[in-house]
Each structure stands twice: as C-alpha cells, then as structure tokens.
C-alpha positions in Angstrom: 26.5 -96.8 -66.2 28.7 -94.4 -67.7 28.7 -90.8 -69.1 30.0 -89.7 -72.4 33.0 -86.7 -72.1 33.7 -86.8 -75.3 31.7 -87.5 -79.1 32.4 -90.5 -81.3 31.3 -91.4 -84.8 31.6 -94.9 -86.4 34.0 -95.4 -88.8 33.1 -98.4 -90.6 29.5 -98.5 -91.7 29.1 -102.4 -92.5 31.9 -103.9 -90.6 32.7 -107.5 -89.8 30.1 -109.8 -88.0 30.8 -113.6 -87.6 29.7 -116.2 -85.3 32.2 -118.6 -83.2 34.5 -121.1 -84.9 34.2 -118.9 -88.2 37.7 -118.7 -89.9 39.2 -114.8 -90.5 41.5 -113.9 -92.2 44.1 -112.4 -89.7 46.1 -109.0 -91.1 48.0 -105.9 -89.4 47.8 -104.6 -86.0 46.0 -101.1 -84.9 49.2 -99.3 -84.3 47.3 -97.1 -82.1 45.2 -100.1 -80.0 47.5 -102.8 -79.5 46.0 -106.1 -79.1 43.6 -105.6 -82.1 44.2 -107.4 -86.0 42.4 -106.1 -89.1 40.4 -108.9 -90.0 38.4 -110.2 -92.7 35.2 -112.3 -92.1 34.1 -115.5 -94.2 31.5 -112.8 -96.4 34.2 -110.3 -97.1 33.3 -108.0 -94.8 36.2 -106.5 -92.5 37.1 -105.2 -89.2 39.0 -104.7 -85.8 39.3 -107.6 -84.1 40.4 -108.3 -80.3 43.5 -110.7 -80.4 42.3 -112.4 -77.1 38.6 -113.6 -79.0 40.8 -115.3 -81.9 42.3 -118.4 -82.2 45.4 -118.6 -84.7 46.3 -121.0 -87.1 49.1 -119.1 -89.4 47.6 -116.5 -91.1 43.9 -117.2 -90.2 42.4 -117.0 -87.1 39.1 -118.7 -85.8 36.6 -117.1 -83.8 36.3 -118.4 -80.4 32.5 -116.5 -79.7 30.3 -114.8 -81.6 31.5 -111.0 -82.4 30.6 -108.2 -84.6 33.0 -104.8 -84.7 30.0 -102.6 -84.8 30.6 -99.1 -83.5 27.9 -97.2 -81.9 27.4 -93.1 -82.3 27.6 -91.5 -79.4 27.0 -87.4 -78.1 28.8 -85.6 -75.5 26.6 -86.0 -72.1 24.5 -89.0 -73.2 25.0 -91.6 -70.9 25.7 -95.2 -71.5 25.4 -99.3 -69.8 29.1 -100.2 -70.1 29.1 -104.0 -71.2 32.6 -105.0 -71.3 36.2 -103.9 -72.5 39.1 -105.0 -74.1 42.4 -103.0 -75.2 40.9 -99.5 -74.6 37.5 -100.6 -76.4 34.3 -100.4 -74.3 31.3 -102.2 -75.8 28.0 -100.1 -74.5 24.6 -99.3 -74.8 22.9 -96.5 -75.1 19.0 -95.1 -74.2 17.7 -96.5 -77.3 18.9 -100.1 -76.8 21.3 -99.6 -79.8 24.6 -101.0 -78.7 28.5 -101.2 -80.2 32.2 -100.2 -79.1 33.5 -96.8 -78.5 37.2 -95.8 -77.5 37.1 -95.8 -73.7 38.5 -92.8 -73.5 35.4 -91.4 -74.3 33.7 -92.2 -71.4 34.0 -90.4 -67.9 33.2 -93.8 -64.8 30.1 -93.0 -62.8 29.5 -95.4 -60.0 29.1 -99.1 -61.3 31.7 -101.4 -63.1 30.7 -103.6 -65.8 29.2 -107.2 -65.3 31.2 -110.1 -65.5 32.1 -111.4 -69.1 33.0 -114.9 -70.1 32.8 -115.9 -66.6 35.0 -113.2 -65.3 35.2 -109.6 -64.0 36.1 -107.0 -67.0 38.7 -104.3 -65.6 37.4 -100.6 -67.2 40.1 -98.3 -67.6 39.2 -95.3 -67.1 39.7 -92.4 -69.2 42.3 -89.8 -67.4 41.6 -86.1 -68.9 40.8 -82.5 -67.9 37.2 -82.7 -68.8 36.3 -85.9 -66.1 33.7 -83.9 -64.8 31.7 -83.4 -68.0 32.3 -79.6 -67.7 32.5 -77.5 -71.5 30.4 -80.4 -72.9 30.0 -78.1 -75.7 33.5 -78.1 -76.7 34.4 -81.3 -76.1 37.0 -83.2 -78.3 35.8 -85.7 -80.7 37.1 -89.3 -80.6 37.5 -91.2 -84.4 39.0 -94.6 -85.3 40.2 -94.9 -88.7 43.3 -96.5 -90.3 46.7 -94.7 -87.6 44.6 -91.6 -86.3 43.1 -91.1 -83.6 41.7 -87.5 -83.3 41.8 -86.2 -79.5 42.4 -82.2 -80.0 39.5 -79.7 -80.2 40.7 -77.7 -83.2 42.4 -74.8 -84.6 42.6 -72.3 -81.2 42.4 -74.5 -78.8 44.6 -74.5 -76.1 45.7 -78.1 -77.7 46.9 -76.8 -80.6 48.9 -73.8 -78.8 50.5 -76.3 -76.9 51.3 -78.9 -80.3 52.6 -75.2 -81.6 54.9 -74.5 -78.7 56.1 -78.0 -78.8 56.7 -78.0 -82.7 58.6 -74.6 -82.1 61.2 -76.3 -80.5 61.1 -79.8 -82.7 59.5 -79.7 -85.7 57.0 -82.5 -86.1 56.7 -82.9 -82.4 53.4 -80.8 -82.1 51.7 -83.0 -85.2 52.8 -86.7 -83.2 51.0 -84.8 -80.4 48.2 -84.3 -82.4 48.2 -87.7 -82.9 49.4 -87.0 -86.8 52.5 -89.4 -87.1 53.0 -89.6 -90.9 53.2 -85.7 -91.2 55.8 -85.8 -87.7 58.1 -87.9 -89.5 57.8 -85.8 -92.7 58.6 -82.6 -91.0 61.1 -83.6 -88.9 63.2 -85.7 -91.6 63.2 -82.4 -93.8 64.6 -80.3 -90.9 66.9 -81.7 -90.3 68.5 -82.4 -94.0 67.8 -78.2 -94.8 69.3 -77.2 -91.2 72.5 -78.4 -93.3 71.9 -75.5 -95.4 70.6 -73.7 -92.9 67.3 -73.7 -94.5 66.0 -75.4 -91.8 64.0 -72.4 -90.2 61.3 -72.8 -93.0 60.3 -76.5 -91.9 59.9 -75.0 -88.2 57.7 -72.2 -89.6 55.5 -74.7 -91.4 55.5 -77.0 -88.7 54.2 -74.1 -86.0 51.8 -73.0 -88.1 50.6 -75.8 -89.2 50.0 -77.6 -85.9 48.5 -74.4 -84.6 45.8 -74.1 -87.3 45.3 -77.6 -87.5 41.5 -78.8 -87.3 40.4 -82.4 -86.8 37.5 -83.3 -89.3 34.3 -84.2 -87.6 
C-alpha cells in the first residue's frame, strides 16, 4: 500500500493492449524513462512499452505476456495497492478496483513492498522529494507523461520556478532543462550565446528569467 504525494492524469486515452506472443511494432525510446519503446499493437493502437516484456526480432518486437499501457488517474492523498514496477513505472490500484501505471515518483512508500511478479520480487524505488510526508497536499506538483516532458514544478511562484529563475540568471536555458523543458533550453541557450557576440546577449538572459519564473505547467 502506497500513498499518492503527488496528482497524475492519463495521457493516452485508448492506448495499446495486446496479449502474449502478439507482434509490435517496436519505435523510439522515452528519452525521459529509459528502458521503454513507443510501440504499436497488431490493431493500430499505440503505447509505452517496457523493453524487458518484449522480445525483438529487428524492428518488431513480440510480446512475451499479456500487457496493456493503461494509465490510471490518480489525486493527491488517495492511497493505492502497488502491483509491480518497472523503469520508474508503478502499476497500482486504487479504492475503486480500477487499476493502471503511474510515474513512481508520484507515490510516497508506506509499509509494504509489492508482491512478487513473474516469479520474483519487484524492487520499488522510491520517490525522493520534500513533500514524503504528504504535507501541502493541496499544492502538490502534478506528474504528466506525454511525448519528452515530464511536468514536476508547481507553477508560476513557486519556490521551483524562483529557483529555475536563479539558475537561468546565470545560464540561460538552465532554469527551463530544470523545468524539465529541454527543447526551449537548447533554444535559449544556442541564441545567447551567438548575440553575446554582439553583445546582445543580455536580452536572451532576460527572456530566459522571466520566462522560467512565470512559467506554469498545464494541468
């Protein structure tokens, strides 16, 4: 049994579901959860999948168990029957029986470890963050998955953001890769450095400050 630290919404409404030996078709890996391929399932349907339940052959892939990439919704404070996990990806249950993965991270241990899985114990990492304890539930970060973002700051004014400011003060672009923004890093920090040759350079720092210090994660 677990408790939830932090919110989490599902990302992909109708993802993959397939049964063992089905053959996927095996694509990139989650830059941000190593050890999981974007697949796609024999009906078209598509999804994370762990690289330890496939077996390859070239570009496809065959399951080796029956797996679905369902996400489950879960609220700061509910609390959860961890099943297993795999690459920072916690498969759970909640009060209602309903049951998917979250990003482990969003889960605070209580007391028990989860049951074996395919005849072995599963190790849970957990999370390591200033809000273990549950405490300021109410303004608790929210966790998403989708595409090379992973959202872990509270938003605009919080003390995340003054410290993604501070850090972008000194490097521009350093406060957004905090934020976990990488694309918008690399912009800022490629375009100070070709205007510091003018010694324009001032205006990227300005944007990058103020934008990672009014930055707000969608929900």
């Amino acid at each position: 049994m677990a408790r939830v630290v932090r919110d989490y919404t599902p990302q992909y409404p109708d993802p993959i579901t397939a049964r063992a030996g089905d053959r996927v078709l095996v694509g990139p890996d989650d830059p941000e959860f190593p050890g999981w391929r974007w697949c796609t399932g024999p009906d078209g349907r598509m999804g994370w999948v762990a690289e330890e339940l496939l077996q390859r052959e070239g570009q496809d892939g065959v399951l080796l168990r029956d797996y679905t990439a369902r996400e489950l919704s879960v609220r700061t404070g509910a609390e959860v029957i961890i099943g297993e996990a795999i690459s920072s990806w916690v498969w759970v249950t909640d009060a209602d029986g309903r049951a998917g993965w979250i990003p482990e991270i969003c889960l605070a241990p209580q007391d028990t470890r989860p049951p074996p899985a395919r005849g072995r114990w599963m190790t849970y990492r957990s999370a390591s963050w200033s809000a273990r304890d549950g405490s300021n539930a109410r303004d608790a970060p929210v966790c998403t998955r989708g595409g090379t973002e992973e959202v872990v700051m509270a938003g605009q004014g919080s003390t995340g953001n003054v410290i993604a400011a501070l850090a972008s003060f000194f490097i521009p672009g350093l406060g957004q890769l905090l934020q976990g923004r990488l694309g918008i890093a690399i912009v800022q920090f490629c375009m100070a450095a070709v205007l510091w040759f003018i010694l324009m350079g001032w205006i990227i720092h300005l944007w990058s400050i103020l934008d990672a210090a009014m930055w707000k994660p969608k929900a």
